[in-house]
Structures are given as C-alpha cells and as structure tokens.
C-alpha positions as semicolon CSV with decimal commas, in nm:
position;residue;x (nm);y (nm);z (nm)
1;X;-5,380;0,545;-8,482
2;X;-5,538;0,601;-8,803
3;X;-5,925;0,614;-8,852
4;X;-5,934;0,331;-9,125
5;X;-5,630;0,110;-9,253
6;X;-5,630;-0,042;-9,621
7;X;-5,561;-0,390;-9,612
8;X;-5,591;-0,492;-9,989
9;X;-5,283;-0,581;-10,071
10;X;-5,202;-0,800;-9,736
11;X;-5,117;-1,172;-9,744
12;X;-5,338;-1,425;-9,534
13;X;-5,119;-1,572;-9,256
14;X;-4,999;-1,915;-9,386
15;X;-4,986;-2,051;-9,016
16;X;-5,356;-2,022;-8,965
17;X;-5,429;-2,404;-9,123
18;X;-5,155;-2,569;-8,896
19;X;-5,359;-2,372;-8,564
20;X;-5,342;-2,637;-8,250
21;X;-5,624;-2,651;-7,969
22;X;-5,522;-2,745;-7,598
23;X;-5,698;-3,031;-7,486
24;X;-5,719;-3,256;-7,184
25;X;-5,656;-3,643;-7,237
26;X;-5,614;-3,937;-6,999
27;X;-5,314;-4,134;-7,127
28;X;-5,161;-4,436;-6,896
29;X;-4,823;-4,348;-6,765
30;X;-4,659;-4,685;-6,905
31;X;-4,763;-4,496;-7,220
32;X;-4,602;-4,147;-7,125
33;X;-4,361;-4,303;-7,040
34;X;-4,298;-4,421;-7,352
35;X;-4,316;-4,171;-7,519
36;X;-4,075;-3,958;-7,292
37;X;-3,840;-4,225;-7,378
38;X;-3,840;-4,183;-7,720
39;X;-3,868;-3,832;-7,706
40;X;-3,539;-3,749;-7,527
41;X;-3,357;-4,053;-7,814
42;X;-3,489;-3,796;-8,111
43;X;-3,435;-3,501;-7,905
44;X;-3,792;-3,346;-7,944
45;X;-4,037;-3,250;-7,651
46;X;-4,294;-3,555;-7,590
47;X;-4,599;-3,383;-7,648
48;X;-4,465;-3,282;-8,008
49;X;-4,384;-3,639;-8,062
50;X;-4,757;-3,778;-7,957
51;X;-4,877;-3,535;-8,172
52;X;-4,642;-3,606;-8,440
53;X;-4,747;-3,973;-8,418
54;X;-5,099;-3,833;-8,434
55;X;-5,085;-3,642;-8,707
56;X;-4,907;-3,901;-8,901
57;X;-5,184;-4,187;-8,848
58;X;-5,482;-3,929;-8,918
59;X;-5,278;-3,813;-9,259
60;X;-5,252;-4,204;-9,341
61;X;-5,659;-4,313;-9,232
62;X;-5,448;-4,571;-8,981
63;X;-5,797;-4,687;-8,779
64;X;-5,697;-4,842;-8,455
65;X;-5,794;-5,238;-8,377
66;X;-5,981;-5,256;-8,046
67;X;-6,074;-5,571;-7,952
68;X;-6,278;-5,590;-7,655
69;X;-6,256;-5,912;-7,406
C-alpha cells in the first residue's frame, strides 16, 4: 500500500443521496398482504413497492387523513 493516495481528481459517488436505513415497522398483515399481492402482479419485491409508494407520497407532500373515533 502506498503511504498517501491523491484523490483530487476523484468523482463523489452519485449513489450516496439515494442511501436507505433499515428500520423496524409494525404494519397489519391485511396490509402486507396487500401489498404482496400487488407486488408479485408488477413483478417487484414488496418491500421495494412499500417503499416505492413511500417515496412517491413524501415527493408529492400527500399528508394522510386520520380521523380518530
């Protein structure tokens, strides 16, 4: 290995803004389900399709309605 490498002419990694963190979330299995579903129609993996859908309503401000009874 060399002592000291030159790095001023390298390129920043364009892959580092679209970075994903693991996270544990409790989702109802009528709504995995669902999603599963859906998943195998498109032919993607369900967890790419939640976050897909995710993505797609934090890109577009979509705020949920909760109503609480």
């Amino acid at each position: 290995m060399r002592k000291e490498y030159d790095f001023s002419n390298s390129i920043q990694n364009p892959y580092t803004e679209k970075v994903k963190k693991q996270i544990s979330i409790n989702i109802e299995v009528d709504t995995i389900e669902y999603f599963k579903t859906l998943a195998k129609k498109v032919g993607i993996p369900y967890q790419n399709l939640i976050n897909s859908y995710l993505s797609d309503c934090a890109e577009k401000h979509i705020e949920p309605k909760v109503q609480w009874n």
